[in-house]
MIDRENPA-293390 format. One line per 3 residues: their letters; for each residue x, y, z of C-alpha. Coordinates in Angstrom, 1 decimal, always signed. Example, Ala and Ser with C-alpha at 12.3 -4.5 7.8 and 13.67 -1.06 7.14 Angstrom:
2
as) +12.3 -4.5 +7.8 ~ +13.7 -1.1 +7.1 .
end
This chain:
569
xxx) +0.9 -63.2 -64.1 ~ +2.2 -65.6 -66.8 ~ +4.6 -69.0 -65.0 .
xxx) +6.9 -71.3 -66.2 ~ +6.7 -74.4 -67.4 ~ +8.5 -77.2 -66.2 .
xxx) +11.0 -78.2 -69.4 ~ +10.1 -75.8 -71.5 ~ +12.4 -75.1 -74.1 .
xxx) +14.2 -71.5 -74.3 ~ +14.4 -69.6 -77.5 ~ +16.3 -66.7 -78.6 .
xxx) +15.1 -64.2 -81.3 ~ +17.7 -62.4 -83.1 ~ +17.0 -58.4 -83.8 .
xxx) +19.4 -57.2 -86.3 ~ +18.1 -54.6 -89.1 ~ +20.9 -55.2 -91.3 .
xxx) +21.0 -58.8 -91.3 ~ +18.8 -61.1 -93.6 ~ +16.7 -63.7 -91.1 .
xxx) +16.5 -61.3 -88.9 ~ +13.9 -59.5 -87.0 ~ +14.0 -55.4 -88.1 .
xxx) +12.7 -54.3 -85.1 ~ +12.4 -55.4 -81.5 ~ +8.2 -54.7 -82.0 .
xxx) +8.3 -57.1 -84.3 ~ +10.4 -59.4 -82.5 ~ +8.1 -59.4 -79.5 .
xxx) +5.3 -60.2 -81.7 ~ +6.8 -63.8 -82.3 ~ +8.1 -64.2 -79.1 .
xxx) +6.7 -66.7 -76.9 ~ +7.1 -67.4 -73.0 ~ +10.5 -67.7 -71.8 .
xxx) +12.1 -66.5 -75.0 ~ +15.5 -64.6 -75.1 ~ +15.2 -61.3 -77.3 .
xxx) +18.7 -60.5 -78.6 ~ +19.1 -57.2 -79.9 ~ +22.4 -56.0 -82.1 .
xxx) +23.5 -52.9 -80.9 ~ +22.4 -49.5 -82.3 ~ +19.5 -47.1 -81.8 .
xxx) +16.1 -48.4 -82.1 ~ +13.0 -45.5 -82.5 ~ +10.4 -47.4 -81.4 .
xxx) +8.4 -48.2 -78.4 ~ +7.7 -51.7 -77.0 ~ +4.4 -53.2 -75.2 .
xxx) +4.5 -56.4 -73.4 ~ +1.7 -58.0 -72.0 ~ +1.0 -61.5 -70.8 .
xxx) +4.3 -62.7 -71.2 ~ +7.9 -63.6 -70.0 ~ +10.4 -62.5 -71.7 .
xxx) +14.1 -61.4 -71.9 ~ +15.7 -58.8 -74.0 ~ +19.5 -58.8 -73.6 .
xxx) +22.3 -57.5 -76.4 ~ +23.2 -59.4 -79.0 ~ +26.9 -58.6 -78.8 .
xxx) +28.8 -60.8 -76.5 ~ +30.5 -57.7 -75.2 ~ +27.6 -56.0 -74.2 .
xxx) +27.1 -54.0 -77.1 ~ +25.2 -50.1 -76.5 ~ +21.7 -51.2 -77.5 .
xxx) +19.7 -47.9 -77.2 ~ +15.5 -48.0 -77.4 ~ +14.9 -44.5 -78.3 .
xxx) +10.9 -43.2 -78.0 ~ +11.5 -39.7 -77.6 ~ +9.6 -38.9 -80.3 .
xxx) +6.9 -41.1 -80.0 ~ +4.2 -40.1 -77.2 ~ +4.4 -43.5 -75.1 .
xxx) +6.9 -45.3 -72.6 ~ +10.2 -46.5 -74.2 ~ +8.8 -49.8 -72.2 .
xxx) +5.5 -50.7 -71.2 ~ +4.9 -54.0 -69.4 ~ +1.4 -55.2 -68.2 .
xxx) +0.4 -58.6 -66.2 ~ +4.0 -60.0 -67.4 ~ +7.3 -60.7 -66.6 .
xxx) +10.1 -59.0 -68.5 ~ +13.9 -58.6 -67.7 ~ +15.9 -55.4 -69.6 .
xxx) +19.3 -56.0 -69.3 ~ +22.3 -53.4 -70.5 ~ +19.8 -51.3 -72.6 .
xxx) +19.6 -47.2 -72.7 ~ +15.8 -46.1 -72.4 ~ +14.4 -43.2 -73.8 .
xxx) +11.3 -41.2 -73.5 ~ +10.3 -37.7 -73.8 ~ +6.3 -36.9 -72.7 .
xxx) +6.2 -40.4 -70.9 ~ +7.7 -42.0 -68.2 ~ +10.9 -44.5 -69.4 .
xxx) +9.4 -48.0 -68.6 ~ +5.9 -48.4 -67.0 ~ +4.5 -51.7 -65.4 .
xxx) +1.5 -52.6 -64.4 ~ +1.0 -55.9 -62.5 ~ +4.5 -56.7 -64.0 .
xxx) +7.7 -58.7 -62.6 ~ +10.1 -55.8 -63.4 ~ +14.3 -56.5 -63.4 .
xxx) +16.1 -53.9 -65.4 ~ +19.7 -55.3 -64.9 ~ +22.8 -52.2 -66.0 .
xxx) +20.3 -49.7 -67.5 ~ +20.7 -46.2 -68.2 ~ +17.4 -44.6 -68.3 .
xxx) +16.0 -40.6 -69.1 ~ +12.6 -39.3 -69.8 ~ +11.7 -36.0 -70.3 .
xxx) +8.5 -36.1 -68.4 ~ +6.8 -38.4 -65.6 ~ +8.8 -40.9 -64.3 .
xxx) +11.7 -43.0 -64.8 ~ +10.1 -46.1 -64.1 ~ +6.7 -46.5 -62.9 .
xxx) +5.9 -49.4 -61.5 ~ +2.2 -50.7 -59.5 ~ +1.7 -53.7 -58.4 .
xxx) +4.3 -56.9 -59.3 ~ +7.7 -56.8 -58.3 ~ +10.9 -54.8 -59.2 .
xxx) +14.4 -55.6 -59.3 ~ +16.5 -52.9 -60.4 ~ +20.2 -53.6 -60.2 .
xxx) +23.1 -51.4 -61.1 ~ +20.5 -49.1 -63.3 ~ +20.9 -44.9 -63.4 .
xxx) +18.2 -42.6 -63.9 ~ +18.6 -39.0 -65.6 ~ +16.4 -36.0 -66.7 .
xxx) +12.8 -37.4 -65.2 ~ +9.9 -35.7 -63.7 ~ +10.7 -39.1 -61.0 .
xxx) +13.6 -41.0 -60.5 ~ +11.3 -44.2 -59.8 ~ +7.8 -44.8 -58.4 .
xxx) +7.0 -48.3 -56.6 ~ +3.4 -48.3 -55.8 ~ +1.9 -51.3 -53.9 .
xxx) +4.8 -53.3 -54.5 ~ +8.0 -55.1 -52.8 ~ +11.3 -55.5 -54.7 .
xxx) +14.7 -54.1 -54.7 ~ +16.4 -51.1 -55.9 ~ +20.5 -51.9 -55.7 .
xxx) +23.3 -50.2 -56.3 ~ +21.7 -47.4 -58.6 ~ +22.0 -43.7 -59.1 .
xxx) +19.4 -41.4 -59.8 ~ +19.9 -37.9 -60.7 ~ +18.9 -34.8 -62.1 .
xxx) +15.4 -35.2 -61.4 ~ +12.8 -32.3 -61.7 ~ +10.6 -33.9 -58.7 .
xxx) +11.2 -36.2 -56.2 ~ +14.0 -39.0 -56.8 ~ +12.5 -42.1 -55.4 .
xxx) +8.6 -42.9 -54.9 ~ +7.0 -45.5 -52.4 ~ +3.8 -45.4 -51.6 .
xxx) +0.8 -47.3 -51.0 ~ +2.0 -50.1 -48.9 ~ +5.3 -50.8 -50.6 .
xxx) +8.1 -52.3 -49.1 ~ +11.0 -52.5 -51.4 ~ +14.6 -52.9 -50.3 .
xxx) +16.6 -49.7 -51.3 ~ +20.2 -51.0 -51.0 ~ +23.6 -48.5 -52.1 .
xxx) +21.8 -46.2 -54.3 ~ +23.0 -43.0 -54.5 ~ +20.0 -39.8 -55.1 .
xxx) +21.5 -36.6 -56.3 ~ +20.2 -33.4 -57.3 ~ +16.5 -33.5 -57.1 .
xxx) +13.8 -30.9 -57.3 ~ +12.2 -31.6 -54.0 ~ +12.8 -34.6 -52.5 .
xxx) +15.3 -37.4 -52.7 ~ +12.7 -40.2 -50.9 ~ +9.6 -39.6 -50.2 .
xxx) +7.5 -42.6 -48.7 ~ +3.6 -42.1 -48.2 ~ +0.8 -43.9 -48.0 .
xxx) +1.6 -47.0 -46.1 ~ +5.0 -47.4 -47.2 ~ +7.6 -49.4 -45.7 .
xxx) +10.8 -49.5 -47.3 ~ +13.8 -50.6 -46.0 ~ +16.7 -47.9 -47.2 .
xxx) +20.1 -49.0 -46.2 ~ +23.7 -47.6 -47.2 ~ +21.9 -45.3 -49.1 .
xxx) +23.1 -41.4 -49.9 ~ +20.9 -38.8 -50.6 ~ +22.3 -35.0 -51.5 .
xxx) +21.3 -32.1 -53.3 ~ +17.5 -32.2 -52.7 ~ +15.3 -28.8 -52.9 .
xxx) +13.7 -30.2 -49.9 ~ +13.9 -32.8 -47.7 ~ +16.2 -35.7 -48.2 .
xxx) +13.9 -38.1 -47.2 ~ +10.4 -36.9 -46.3 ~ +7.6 -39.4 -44.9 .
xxx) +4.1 -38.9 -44.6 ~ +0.6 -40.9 -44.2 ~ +0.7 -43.6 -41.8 .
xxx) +4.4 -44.5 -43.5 ~ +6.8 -46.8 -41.3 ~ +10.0 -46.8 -43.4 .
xxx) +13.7 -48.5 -42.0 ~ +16.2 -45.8 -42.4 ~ +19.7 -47.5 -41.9 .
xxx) +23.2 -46.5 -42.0 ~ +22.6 -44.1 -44.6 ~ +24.2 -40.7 -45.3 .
xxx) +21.7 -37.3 -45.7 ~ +23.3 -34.1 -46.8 ~ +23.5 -30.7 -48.7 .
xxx) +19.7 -30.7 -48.8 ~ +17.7 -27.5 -48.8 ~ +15.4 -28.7 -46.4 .
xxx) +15.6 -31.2 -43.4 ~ +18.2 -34.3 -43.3 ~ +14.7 -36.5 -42.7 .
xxx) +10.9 -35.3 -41.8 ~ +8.7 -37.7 -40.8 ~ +4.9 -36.8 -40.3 .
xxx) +2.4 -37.6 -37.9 ~ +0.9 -41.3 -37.9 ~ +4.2 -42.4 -39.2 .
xxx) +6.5 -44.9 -37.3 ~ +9.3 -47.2 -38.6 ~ +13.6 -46.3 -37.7 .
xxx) +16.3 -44.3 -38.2 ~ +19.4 -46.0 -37.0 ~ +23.1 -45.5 -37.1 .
xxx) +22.4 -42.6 -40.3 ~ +25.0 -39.6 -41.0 ~ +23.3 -36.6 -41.3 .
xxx) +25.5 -33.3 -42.2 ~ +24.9 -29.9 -43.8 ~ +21.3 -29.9 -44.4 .
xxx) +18.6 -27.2 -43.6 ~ +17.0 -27.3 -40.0 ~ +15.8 -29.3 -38.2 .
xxx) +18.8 -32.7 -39.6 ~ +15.8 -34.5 -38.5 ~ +12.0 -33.4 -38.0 .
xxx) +10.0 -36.0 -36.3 ~ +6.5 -34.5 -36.1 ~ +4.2 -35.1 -32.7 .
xxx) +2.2 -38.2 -32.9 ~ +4.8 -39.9 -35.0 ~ +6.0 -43.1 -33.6 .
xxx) +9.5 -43.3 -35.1 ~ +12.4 -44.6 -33.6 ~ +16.1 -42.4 -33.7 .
xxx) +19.0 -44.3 -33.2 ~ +22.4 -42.1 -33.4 ~ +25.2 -43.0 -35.5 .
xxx) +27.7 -43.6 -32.8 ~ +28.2 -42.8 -29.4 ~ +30.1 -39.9 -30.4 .
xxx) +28.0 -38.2 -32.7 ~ +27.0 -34.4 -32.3 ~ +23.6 -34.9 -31.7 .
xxx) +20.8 -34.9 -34.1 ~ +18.3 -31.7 -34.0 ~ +15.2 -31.9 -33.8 .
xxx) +12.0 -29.7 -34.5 ~ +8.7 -28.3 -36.1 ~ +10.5 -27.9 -39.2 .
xxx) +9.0 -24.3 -39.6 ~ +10.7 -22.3 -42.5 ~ +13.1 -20.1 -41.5 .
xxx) +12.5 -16.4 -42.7 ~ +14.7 -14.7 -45.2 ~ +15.8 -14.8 -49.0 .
xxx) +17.8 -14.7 -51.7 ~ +17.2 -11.7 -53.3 ~ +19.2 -13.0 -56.7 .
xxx) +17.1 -15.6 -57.0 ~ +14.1 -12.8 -56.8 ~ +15.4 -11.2 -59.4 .
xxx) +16.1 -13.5 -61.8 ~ +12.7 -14.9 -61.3 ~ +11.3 -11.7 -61.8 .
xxx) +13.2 -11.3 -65.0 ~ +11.8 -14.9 -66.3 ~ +8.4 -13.1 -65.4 .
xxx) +8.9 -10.4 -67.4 ~ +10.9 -12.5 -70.4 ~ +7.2 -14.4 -71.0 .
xxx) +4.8 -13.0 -74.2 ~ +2.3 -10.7 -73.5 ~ +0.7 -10.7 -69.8 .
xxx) +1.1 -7.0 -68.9 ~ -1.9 -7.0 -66.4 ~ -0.7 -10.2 -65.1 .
xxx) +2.9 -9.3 -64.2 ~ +1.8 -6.1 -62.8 ~ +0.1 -8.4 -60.2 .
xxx) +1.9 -10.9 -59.6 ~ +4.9 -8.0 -58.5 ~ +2.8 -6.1 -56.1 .
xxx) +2.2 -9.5 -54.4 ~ +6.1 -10.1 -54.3 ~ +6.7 -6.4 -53.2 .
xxx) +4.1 -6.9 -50.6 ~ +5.4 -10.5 -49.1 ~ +8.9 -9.0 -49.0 .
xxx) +8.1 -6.1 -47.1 ~ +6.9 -7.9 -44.5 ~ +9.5 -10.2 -44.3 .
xxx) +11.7 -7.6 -43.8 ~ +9.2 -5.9 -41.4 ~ +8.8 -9.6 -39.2 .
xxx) +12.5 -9.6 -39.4 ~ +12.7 -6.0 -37.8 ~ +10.3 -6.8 -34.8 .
xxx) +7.4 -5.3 -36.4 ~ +3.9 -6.2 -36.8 ~ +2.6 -7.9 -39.9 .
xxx) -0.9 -8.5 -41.0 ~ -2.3 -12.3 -42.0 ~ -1.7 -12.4 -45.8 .
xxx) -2.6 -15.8 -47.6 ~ -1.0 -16.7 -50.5 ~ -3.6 -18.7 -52.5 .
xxx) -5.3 -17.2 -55.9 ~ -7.5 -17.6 -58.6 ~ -6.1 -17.6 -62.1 .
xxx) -9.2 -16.3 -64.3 ~ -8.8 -16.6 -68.2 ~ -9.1 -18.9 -71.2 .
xxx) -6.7 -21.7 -72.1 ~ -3.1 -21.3 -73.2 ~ -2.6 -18.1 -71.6 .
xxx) +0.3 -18.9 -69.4 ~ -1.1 -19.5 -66.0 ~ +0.6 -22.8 -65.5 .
xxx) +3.9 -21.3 -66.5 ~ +3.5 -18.0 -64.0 ~ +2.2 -20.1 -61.1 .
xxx) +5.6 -21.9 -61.3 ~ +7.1 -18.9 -61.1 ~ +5.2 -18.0 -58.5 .
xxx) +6.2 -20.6 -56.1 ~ +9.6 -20.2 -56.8 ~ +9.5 -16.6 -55.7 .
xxx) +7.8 -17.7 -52.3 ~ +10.3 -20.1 -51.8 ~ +13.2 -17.6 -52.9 .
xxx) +11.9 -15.2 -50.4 ~ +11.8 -17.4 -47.5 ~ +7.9 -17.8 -47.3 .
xxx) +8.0 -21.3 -48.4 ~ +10.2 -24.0 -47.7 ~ +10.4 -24.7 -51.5 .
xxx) +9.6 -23.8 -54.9 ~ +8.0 -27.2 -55.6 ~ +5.0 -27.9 -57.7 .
xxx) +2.3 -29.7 -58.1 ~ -0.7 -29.8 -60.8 ~ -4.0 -31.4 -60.3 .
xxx) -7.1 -31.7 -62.2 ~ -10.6 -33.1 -61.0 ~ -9.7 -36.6 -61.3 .
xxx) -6.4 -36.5 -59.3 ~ -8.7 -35.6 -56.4 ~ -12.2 -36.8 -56.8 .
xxx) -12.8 -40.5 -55.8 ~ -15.5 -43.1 -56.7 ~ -16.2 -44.1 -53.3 .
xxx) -17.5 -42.2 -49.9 ~ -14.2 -41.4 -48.3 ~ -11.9 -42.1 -51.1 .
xxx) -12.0 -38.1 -52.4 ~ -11.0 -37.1 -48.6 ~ -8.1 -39.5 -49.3 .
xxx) -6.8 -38.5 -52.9 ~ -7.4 -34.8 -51.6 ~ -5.3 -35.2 -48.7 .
xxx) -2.7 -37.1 -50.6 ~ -2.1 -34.4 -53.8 ~ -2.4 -31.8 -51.0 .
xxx) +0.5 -33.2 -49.3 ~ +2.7 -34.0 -51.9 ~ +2.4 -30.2 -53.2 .
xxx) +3.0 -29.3 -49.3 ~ +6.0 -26.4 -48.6 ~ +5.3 -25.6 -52.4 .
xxx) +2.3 -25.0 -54.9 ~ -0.8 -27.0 -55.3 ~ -2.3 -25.9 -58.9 .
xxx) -6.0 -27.2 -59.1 ~ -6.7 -26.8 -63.4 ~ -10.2 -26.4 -64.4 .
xxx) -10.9 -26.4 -60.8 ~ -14.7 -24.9 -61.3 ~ -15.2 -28.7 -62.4 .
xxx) -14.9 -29.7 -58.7 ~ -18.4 -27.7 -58.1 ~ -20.1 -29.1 -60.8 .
xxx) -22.1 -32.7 -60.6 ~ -20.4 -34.8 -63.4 ~ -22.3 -37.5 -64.6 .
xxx) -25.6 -39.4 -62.9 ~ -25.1 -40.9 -59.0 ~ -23.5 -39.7 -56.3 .
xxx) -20.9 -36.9 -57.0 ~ -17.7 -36.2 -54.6 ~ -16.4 -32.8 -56.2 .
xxx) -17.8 -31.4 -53.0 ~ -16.1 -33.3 -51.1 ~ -13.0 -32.9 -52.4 .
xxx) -13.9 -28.7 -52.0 ~ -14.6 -29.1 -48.6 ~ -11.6 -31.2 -47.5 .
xxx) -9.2 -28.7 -49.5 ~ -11.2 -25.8 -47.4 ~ -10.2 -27.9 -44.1 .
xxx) -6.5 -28.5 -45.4 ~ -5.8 -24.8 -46.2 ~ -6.8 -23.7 -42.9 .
xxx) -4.8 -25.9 -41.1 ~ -1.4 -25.7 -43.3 ~ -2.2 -22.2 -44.6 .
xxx) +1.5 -21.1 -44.1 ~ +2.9 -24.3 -46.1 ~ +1.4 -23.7 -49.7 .
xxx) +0.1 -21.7 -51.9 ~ -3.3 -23.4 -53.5 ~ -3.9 -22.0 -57.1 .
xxx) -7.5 -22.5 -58.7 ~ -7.7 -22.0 -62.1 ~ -10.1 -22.1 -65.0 .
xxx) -12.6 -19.6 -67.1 ~ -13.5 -16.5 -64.9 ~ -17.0 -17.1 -65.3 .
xxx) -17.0 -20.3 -63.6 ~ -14.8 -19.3 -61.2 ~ -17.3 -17.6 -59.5 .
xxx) -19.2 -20.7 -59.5 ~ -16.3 -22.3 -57.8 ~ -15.4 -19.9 -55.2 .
xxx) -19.6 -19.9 -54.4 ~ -19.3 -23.9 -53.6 ~ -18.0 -23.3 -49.9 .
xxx) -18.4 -20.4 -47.7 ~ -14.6 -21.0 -46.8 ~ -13.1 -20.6 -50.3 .
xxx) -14.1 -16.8 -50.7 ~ -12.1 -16.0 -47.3 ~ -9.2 -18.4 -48.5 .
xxx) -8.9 -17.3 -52.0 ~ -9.0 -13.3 -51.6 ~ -6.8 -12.2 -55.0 .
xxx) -8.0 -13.0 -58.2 ~ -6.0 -12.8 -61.4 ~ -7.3 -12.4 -64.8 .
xxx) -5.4 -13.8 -67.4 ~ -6.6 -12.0 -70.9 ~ -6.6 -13.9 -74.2 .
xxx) -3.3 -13.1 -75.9 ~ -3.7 -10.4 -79.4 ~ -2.7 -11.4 -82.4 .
xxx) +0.9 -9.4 -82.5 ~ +1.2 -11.9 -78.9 ~ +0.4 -15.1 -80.5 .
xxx) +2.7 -14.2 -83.7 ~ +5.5 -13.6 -81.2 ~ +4.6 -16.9 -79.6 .
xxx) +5.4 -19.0 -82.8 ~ +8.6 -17.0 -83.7 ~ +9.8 -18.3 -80.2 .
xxx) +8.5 -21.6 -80.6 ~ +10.3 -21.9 -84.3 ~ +13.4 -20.1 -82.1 .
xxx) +13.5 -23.0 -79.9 ~ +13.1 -26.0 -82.1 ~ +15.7 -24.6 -84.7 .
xxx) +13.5 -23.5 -87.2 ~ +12.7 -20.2 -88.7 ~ +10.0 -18.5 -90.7 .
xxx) +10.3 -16.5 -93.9 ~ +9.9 -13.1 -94.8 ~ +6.4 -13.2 -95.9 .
xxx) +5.0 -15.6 -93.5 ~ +4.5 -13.5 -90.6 ~ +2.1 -10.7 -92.0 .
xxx) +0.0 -13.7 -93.2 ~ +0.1 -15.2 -89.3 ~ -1.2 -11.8 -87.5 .
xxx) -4.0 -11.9 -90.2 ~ -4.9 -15.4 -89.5 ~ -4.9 -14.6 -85.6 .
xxx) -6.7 -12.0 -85.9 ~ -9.8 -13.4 -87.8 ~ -9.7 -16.2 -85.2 .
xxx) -13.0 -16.3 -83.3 ~ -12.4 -15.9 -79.6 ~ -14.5 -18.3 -78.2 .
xxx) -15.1 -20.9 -75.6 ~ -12.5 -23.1 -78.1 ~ -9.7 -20.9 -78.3 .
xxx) -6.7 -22.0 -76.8 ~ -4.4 -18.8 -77.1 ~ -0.9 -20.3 -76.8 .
xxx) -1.8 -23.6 -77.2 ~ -4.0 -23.0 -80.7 ~ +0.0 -21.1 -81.2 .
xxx) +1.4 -24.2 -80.9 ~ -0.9 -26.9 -82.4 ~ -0.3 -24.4 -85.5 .
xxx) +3.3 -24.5 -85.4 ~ +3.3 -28.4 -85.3 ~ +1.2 -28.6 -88.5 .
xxx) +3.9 -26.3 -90.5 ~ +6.4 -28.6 -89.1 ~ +4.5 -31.6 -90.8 .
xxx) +3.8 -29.7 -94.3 ~ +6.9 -28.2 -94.3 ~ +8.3 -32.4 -94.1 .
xxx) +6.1 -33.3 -96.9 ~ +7.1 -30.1 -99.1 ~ +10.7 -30.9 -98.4 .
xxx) +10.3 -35.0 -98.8 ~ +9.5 -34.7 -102.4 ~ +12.4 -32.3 -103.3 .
xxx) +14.1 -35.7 -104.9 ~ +17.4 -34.7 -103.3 ~ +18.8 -34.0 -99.8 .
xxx) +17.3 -30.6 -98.6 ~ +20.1 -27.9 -97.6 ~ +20.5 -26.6 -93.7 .
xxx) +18.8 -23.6 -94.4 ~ +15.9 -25.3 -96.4 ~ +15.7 -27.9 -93.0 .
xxx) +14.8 -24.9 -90.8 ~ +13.2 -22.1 -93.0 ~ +9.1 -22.5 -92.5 .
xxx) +7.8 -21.3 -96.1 ~ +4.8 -19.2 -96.8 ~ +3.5 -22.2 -98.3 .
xxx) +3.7 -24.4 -94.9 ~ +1.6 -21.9 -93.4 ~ -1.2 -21.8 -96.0 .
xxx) -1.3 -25.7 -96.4 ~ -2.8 -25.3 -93.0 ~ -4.9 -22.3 -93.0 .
xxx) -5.3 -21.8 -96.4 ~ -4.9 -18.3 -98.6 ~ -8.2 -17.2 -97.0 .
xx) -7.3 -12.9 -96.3 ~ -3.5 -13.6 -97.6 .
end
């Protein structure tokens, strides 16, 4: 972690494209900059994405006023912001990102001072190890509001919103201080502490969460103070065996029940918020039976509204029509057989089974099976360690994250296979998911997916996973006419269309396309639409004029060939 030195003199880098003497772009700018310099950026939009490593640096706006200075990298493929082993303050910017989180930091002194930050995927800010100081900042439109791993700090007077996921993040032993922030409208969770955290969150409100306000987990010993908790699908708080830490003096109205589910073995503290106070309940936090048959039904339609996939929504009904009837059968007095609700999804690549197991949990939680329709998606090396007992751990930790939603295992075949030379943990990691099932086996639905072949090679790694995972579902490759219907959607939804001819030349292309071990369906869909994109940009770049609105979204015949060629057109 760079330091300051005693004396040392501070300069200030002008970044102004217009003006003459000055730096173009803030990249460029940063390049130059040496410790303790002040970055001074004229207000505008910037498309670009910034890395800063090894250094201490400022970056403020250049206008006196405070000037709307806007680092846009939505259509770039990396953080807005990346910082790494440095110390960097943000002050008054707007952050962008689309497939990335907004600012990561790694080992970084973080302070983003009156920041307005969105990113289309992953978090807002990401920040491991360092510090962070976030004052005053807002968060919109992430996976994560913010995620503080293995750090202290303070989060101040912020709002985070919107979020797809959880809203705030600490985990593995980090203790910010979480003062007068405001967490609104989140996917799951507005908190969620785990793995040794220990934040302090005081005068805080949390509202509009899909599960619990604040949920904590994993040996977690969090100070909950004179905060507000309410409108939240799920409980006010839940805190999870192992934990500790206090709740004192919190308001905690119009959530789902238990307000407050302290689990046995936890060592957690409740302190009411006056003398007064209708008492807090407390319980096992079971989820209450019911549903929302709306909901059902409009999932059901969004099932039906995908391409192709006959087989598949066939199955994926009969499960719903089964789970339903025995709700309403438990909720008559009557008896109900032990159904799981994990599955293998069978099938090649691109064929839609991250988007239906989404669905999927959504209708469990609309139907009252789960407590929520959340989601998570693994792959081998979010639960494989690298050390004896560190797979057991990771396991354990994705497992409980996806908890009162769906865990999604992709490629999960790879778990049974040895990768590499030296010890292997796959096994481990199959045998502790085996153990977890069992004992939460009405709090998730586990979804194993990959190629049916080595499925079977999967399910064959444990005695336990053939009498967990009972249903199988075989996703087909999509035909040609499917994949053709894919791209016109794909063209729909990015404001582009294709011409006449182009279409008859796409189903012949599909159609000669070998299905092998390579072909990625939906995805081979879209890696094709992308390259018309780019030809149809360099056919248009060279027009020598300004291209008309329909010439901007009309693909041509031409776009298409530049990438397949005229081959059976």
């Amino acid at each position: 972690m760079p330091t300051s030195s005693p004396g040392a003199t501070i300069r200030t880098l002008l970044v102004a494209p217009q003006q003459r003497g000055a730096y173009a772009t803030i990249g460029d700018a940063l390049a130059a900059a040496t410790d303790d310099s002040v970055i001074a950026v004229a207000p505008g939009t910037y498309a670009e994405a910034i890395f800063v490593t090894g250094k201490r640096l400022k970056l403020v706006s250049a206008d006196p006023a405070g000037g709307a200075v806007t680092l846009d990298a939505a259509a770039i493929p990396y953080p807005a912001v990346s910082a790494r082993n440095a110390s960097l303050t943000i002050e008054g910017f707007t952050l962008r990102s689309a497939d990335a989180p907004a600012v990561t930091a790694r080992g970084a002194q973080l302070a983003l001072h009156d920041c307005a930050l969105t990113a289309g995927f992953g978090p807002g800010v990401d920040l491991a190890g360092g510090s962070i100081e976030m004052r005053r900042c807002t968060v919109t439109g992430a996976q994560y509001g913010v995620v503080v791993e293995d750090a202290p700090g303070t989060i101040d007077d912020c709002q985070i919103s919107e979020v797809a996921e959880d809203g705030i993040i600490v985990r593995i032993g980090a203790d910010p201080v979480i003062t007068g922030t405001v967490v609104r409208g989140c996917g799951r969770r507005g908190v969620y502490v785990y793995q040794f955290g220990r934040p302090t969150i005081e005068g805080c409100e949390v509202t509009q969460t899909g599960d619990a306000g604040i949920a904590v987990a994993h040996q977690s010993a969090p100070t909950i103070r004179r905060s507000r908790i309410h409108d939240t699908r799920g409980a006010g708080i839940t805190v999870a065996r192992g934990c500790g830490g206090a709740i004192e003096e919190c308001q905690i109205e119009n959530t789902g029940v238990p307000a407050v589910d302290i689990a046995e073995g936890a060592t957690t503290t409740l302190v009411s918020a006056r003398p007064d106070a209708a008492p807090l309940t407390i319980g096992d936090g079971a989820p209450a039976a019911g549903g929302d048959a709306a909901a059902v039904e409009a999932l059901l339609a969004d099932l039906d509204s995908m391409v192709g996939l006959a087989g598949v929504k066939d199955e994926v009904r009969a499960l719903i029509d089964e789970i339903q009837v025995n709700e309403w059968r438990r909720s008559a007095g009557l008896s109900v057989g032990a159904t799981g609700h994990h599955l293998v999804f069978a099938g090649a690549p691109g064929t839609g089974k991250t988007t239906v197991a989404r669905i999927y949990g959504k209708l469990l939680a609309a139907l009252g099976v789960l407590p929520m329709g959340a989601f998570k998606e693994v792959s081998r090396r979010d639960l494989v360690g690298q050390y004896l007992g560190h797979t057991a751990e990771k396991t354990s930790a994705a497992f409980e994250e996806a908890r009162g939603g769906v865990l999604f295992i992709d490629e999960a075949y790879t778990l049974s296979r040895t990768m590499g030379s030296g010890g292997d943990f796959g096994q481990e990691s199959i045998d502790t998911l085996v153990k977890l099932m069992e004992d939460h086996r009405h709090e998730i639905a586990v979804i194993a997916a990959g190629y049916t072949a080595e499925m079977d090679e999967f399910i064959a790694a444990n005695p336990g996973l053939a009498s967990r995972f009972t249903k199988t579902i075989v996703f087909e490759n999509y035909s040609p006419e499917d994949l053709v219907r894919i791209v016109r959607r794909m063209c729909a939804a990015d404001d582009y269309a294709l011409a006449d001819d182009v279409e008859p030349v796409l189903l012949r292309h599909f159609a000669a396309v070998e299905r092998d071990a390579g072909f990625g369906n939906a995805r081979d869909a879209r890696k094709l639409f992308e390259s018309m994109r780019k030809a149809q940009a360099q056919r248009l770049r060279v027009l020598g004029r300004r291209p008309t609105l329909d010439e901007l979204r009309l693909l041509h015949r031409a776009d298409l060939e530049a990438v397949v060629g005229t081959a059976g057109s």
